[in-house]
Structure formats: C-alpha cells, structure tokens
C-alpha positions as CSV (number, residue, x, y, z in Angstrom):
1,X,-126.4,18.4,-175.0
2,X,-129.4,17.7,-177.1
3,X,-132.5,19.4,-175.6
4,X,-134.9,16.9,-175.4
5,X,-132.3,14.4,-173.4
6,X,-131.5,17.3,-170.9
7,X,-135.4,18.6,-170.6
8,X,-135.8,14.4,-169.9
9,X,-133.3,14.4,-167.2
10,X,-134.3,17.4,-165.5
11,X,-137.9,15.5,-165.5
12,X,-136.2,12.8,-163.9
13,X,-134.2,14.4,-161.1
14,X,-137.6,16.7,-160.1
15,X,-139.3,13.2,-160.0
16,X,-137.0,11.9,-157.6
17,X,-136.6,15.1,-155.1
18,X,-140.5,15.2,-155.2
19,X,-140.5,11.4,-154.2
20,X,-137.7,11.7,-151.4
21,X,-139.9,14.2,-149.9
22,X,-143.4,13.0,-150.1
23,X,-143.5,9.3,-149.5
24,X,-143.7,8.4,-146.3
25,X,-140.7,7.3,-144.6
26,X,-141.9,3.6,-144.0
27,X,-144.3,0.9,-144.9
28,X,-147.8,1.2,-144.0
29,X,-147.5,-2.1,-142.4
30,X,-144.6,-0.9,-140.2
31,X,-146.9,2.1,-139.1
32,X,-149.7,-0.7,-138.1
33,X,-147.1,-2.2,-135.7
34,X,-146.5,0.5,-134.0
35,X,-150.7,1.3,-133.5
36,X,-150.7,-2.8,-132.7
37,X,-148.3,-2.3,-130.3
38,X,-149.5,0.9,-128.6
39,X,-152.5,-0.9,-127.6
40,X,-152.3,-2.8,-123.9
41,X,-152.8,-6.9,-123.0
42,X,-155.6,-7.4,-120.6
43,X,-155.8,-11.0,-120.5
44,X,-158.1,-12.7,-117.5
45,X,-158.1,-10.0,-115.2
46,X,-154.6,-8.5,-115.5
47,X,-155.0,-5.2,-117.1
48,X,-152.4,-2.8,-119.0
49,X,-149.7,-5.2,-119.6
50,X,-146.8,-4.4,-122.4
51,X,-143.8,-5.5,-123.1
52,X,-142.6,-7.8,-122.7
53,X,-145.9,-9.7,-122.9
54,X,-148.0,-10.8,-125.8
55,X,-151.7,-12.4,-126.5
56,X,-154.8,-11.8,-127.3
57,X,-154.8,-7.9,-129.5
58,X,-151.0,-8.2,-129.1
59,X,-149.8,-10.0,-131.9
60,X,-146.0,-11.8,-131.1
61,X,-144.2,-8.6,-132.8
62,X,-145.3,-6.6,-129.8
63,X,-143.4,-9.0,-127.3
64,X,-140.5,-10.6,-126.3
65,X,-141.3,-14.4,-128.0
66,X,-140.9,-16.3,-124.7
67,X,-143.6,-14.2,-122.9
68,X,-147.0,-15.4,-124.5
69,X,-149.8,-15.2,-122.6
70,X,-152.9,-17.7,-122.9
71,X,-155.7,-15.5,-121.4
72,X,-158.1,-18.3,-122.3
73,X,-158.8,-19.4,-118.8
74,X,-159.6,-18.0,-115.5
75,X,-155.6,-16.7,-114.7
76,X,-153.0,-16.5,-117.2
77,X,-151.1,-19.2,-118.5
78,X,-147.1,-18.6,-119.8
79,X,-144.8,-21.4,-120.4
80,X,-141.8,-21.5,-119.3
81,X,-138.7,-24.1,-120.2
82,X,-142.0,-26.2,-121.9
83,X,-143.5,-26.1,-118.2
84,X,-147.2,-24.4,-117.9
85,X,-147.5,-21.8,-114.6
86,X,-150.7,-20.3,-113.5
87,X,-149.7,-16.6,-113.4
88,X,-151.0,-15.6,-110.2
89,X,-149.5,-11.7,-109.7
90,X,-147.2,-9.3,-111.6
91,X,-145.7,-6.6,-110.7
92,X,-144.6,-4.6,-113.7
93,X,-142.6,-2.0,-111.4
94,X,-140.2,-4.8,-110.0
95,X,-140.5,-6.7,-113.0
96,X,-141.9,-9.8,-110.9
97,X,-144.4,-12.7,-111.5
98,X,-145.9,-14.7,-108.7
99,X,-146.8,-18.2,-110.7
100,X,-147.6,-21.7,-109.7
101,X,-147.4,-24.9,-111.6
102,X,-150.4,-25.9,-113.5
103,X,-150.0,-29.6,-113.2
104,X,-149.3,-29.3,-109.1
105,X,-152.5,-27.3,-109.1
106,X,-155.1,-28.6,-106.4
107,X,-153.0,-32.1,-106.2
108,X,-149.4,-32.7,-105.2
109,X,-150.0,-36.4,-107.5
110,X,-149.6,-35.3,-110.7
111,X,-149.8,-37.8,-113.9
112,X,-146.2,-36.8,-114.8
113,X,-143.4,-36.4,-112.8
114,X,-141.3,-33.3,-114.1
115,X,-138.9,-31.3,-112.0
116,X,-139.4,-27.5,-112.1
117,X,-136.8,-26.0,-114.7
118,X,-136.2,-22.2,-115.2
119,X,-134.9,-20.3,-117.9
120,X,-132.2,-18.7,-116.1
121,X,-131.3,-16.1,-119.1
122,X,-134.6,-14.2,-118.6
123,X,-136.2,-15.1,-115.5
124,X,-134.6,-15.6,-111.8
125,X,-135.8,-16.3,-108.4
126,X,-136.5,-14.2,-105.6
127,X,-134.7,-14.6,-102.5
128,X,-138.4,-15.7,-101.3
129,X,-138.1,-18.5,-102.4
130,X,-137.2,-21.8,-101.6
131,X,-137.9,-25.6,-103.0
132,X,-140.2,-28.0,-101.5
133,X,-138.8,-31.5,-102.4
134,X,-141.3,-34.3,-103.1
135,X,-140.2,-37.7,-103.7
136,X,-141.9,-40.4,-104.8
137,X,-142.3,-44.2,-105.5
138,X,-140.5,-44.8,-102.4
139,X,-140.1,-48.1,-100.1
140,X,-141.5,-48.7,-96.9
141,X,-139.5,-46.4,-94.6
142,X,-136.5,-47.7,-92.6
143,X,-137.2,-45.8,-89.5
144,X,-140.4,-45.6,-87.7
145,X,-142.2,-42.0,-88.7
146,X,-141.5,-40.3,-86.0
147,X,-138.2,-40.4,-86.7
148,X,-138.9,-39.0,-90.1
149,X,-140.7,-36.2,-88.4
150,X,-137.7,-35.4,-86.4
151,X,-135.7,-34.6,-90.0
152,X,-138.1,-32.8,-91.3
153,X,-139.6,-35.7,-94.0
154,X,-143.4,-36.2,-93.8
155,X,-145.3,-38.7,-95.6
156,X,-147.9,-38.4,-98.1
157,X,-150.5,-40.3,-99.7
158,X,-150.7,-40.6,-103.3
159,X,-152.0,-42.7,-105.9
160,X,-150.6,-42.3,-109.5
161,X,-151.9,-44.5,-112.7
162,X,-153.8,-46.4,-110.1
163,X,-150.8,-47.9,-108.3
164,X,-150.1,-46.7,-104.5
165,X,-146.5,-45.8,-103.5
166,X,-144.9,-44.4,-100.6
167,X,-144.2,-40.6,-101.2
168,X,-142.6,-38.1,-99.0
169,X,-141.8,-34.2,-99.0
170,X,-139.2,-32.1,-97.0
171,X,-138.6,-28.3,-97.8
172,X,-134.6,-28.0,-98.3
173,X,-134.5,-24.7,-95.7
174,X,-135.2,-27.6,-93.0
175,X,-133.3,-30.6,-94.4
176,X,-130.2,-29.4,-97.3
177,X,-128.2,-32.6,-97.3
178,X,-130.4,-35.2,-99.6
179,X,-128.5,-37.6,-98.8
180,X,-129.5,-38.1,-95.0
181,X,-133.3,-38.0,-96.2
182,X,-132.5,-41.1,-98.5
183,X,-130.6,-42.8,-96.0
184,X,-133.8,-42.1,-93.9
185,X,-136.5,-43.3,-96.0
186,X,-134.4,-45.1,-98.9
187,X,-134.2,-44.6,-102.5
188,X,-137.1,-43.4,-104.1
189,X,-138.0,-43.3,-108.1
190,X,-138.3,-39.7,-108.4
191,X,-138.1,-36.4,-106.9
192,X,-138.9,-33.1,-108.2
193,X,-138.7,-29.5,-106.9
194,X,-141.0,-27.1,-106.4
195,X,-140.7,-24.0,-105.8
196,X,-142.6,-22.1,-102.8
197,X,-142.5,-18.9,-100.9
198,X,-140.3,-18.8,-98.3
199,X,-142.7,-17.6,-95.3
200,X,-145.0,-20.8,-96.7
201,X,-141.8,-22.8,-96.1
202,X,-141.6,-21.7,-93.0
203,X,-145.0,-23.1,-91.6
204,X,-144.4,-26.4,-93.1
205,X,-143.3,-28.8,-90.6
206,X,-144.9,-30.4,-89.3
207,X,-148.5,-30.2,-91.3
208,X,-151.0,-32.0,-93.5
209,X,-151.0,-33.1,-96.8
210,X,-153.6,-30.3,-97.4
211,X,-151.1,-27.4,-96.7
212,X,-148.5,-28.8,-99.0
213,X,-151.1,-28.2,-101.4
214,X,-152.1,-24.8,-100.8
215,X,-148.3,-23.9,-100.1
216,X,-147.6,-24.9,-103.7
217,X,-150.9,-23.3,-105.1
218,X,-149.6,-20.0,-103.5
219,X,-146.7,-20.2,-106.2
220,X,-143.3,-18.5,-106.3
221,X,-142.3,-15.3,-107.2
222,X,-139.8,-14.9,-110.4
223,X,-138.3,-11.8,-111.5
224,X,-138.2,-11.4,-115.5
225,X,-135.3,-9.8,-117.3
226,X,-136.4,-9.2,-120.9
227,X,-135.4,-5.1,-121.3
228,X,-132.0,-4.9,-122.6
229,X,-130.1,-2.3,-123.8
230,X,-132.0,-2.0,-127.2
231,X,-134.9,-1.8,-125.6
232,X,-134.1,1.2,-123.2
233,X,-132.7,2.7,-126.6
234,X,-135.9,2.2,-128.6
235,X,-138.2,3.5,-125.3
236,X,-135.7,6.5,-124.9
237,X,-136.1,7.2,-128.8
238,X,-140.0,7.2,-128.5
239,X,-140.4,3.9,-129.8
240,X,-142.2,0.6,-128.5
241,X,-139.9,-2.7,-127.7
242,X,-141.2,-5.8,-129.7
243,X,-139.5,-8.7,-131.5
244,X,-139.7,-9.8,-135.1
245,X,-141.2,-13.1,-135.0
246,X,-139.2,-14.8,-138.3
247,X,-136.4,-14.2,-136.0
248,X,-137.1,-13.6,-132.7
249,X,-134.4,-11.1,-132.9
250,X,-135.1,-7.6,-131.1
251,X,-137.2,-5.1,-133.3
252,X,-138.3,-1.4,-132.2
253,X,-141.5,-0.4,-133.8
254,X,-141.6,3.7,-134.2
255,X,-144.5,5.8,-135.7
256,X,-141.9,5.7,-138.9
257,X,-141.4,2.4,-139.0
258,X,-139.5,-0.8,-137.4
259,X,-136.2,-0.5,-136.7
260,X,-133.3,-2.7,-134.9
261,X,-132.6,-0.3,-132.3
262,X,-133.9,3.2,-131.8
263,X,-136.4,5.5,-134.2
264,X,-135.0,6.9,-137.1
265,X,-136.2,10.6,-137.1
266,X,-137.6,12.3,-140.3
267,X,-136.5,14.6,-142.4
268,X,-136.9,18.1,-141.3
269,X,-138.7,21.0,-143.5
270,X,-135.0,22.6,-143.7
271,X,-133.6,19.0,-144.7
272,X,-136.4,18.6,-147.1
273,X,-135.5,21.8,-148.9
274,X,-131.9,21.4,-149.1
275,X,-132.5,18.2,-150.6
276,X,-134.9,20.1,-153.4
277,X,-132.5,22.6,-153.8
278,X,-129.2,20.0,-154.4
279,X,-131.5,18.7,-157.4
280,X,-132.6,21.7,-159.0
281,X,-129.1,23.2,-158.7
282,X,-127.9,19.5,-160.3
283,X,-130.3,19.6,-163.3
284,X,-129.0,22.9,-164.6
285,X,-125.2,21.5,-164.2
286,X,-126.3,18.6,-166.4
C-alpha cells in the first residue's frame, strides 16, 4: 500500500476514536431539557409541582400535554375535555386534584349551558363524589312544591340572557331515576351535571340556593393517571418524565440526553479504551 494513502487512513481512524470518545453523548439542547425539567412548577400558591404538570418555567416538554397549568390568576386553572376547573387542592402522593368549574364559580346561572365531561383515559373520579343535577328552562311545575320537596327537587331562581325560567336541582344520591323528576316538574331544556363531594351532597336537601353554590365551589376530587410504564422506566433509570411537544408522544429527558424510554448510560473509561485500542489495532491491519 502506498504510504501516504495508509499514513492518511490511520489519520482518519485516530480522528474518529478521538471523536467517539470526546463528544459529548447528546445535544446541548437535550442537556437544557433535562436542567428545564429539574426545576419545580410553583404556580399561584401550589409549590413543587412535576410531572405531570407544566407552566410558567416548565416549558410543555417537561409535562404530560394535557396538564397545563395557567398560574395567571389567584388558583390554578387546567382544562380539561375544553372545560376550565379552578384547581382547588392536589395531592401529589394519591395523585388527586380537588377542582371546581370555573364558569359555576360564585353562580349556579351560567351564560352557557355545558354538561361536565371528563377525560376518562387520564383522570377518574373518587368515590366522593357524586353529581348534582341542575335543570333548566323548565315549565311551571305540575305539582305544588311541596311535593317537589318530598323527591328531593328544589327550585331555583335564575335569570339567563335576561329571560327568567323555571330551574330546579336534585343530587342523584337522593333521586337516580330522571325520569320520575321529569314527570314531576316536566320537561325542561337542559340539564347538566356537576360534580360535588359526596359529604356536600349529603347536606343538600332541603337548603337554599346559596348552598348549592358553595357545594359546587367546594369542587370534586379527580384522580389523575398520567405515569405509565415509560415513565416508571425513565424515573427508575435516573431520568425526568416529559413529552415531546411535536408529538405529544412520551419523552424521558436524562443528563445525556432525551430518550423514548429510559437513560442511555455512557461509555465507561474501560469501554472508552477498548474502543481506542480496536482502532489503533485496525490502522496497522490496513
């Protein structure tokens, strides 16, 4: 072999074994995840919160994409199923939030009439918990109202886009068949769920418009389910859970680097050397 082409590829193969062992194992920008994500959420009171919650310093890498938090206001706000709940208490050991629907907040006469919707795949709900059912635009009752107290259906006043209608709640612990409350007080327009605590339920009947208010101001509780198995792997490989946001697929941001499930560990000293040593050994084969 001509000297100068093997003296070149021996250059060449020293290069590359220098390289293996010297550049760092990952992006820089994958090393600022993991320092991003190391960080904790405080958002409007709630301190040290992490996966799988995001806002503020946590950028949406550092949490599961449905678990934004709007810290701009005096309790957090997270959307759930495109419904906005005042986050009220969580409990990061039992994996539980306590929320309350923003647009039932101080009023049971909101603008808009939406029923309460869940996203069943990561949050469920407590066995606290039970539905108040509020129904509205009704007709004038077909029983006199002490009757409707007797099965558990109160009325309430409300006025919405300046027009007055007959409204009416019943918690469902007291009253489960929906049918005998419409035969009671007819068919109504609308009615919508909402979730209260159970003990709140129980003090219900009979009470004053004002209590329904506070009952549904006290919120519910839902637990969240957003650490699976990948996650447990990344944590267990020293790594912090997040998401990639083109995606919203799982992503495990290590001090090396992001990766899909757990860390990828570094080369050894030892491995390092053997590497070196399979080069040099190659260059005076060629």
């Amino acid at each position: 072999m001509h000297p100068h082409l093997f003296s070149a590829i021996t250059l060449s193969l020293m290069i590359i074994a220098i390289t293996l062992i010297h550049c760092p194992t990952s992006l820089r920008a994958e090393d600022e995840q993991y320092l991003n994500c190391s960080a904790p959420l405080n958002c409007s009171g709630f301190t040290d919160l992490g996966y799988p919650f995001w806002g503020l310093n946590r950028p949406e890498s550092c949490g599961h994409p449905s678990f934004q938090l709007d810290c701009s206001n005096d309790a957090p706000r997270i959307n759930i199923s495109n419904i906005n709940y005042k986050v009220l208490e969580v409990n990061k050991t039992f994996q539980t939030l306590r929320v309350a629907r923003t647009d039932y907040w101080e009023t049971i006469c909101p603008s808009v009439l939406v029923n309460t919707t869940i996203d069943f795949t990561l949050f469920s709900y407590t066995t606290s918990d039970t539905n108040l059912t509020l129904y509205y635009q009704c007709p004038l009752p077909a029983v006199p109202i002490t009757t409707l107290i007797s099965t558990s259906v109160l009325q309430f006043n409300c006025t919405i886009n300046n027009t007055y209608f007959f409204n009416y709640y019943s918690p469902n612990i007291y009253s489960p068949d929906l049918s005998s409350i419409s035969n009671s007080i007819g068919a109504c327009n609308y009615w919508v769920n909402v979730p209260i605590q159970l003990p709140t339920a129980m003090a219900l009947i009979p009470t004053t418009q004002y209590a329904v208010t506070a009952a549904i101001d006290g919120g519910f509780m839902l637990t969240w389910n957003a650490r699976n198995p990948q996650c447990e792997t990344c944590v267990g490989a020293g790594g912090l859970c997040g998401s990639d946001p083109s995606t919203n697929a799982f992503a495990c941001h290590c001090q090396n680097g992001t990766f899909v499930s757990g860390c990828a560990r570094p080369l050894s000293s030892s491995s390092k050397h053997e590497i070196l040593l399979s080069f040099v050994l190659i260059s005076f084969l060629v």
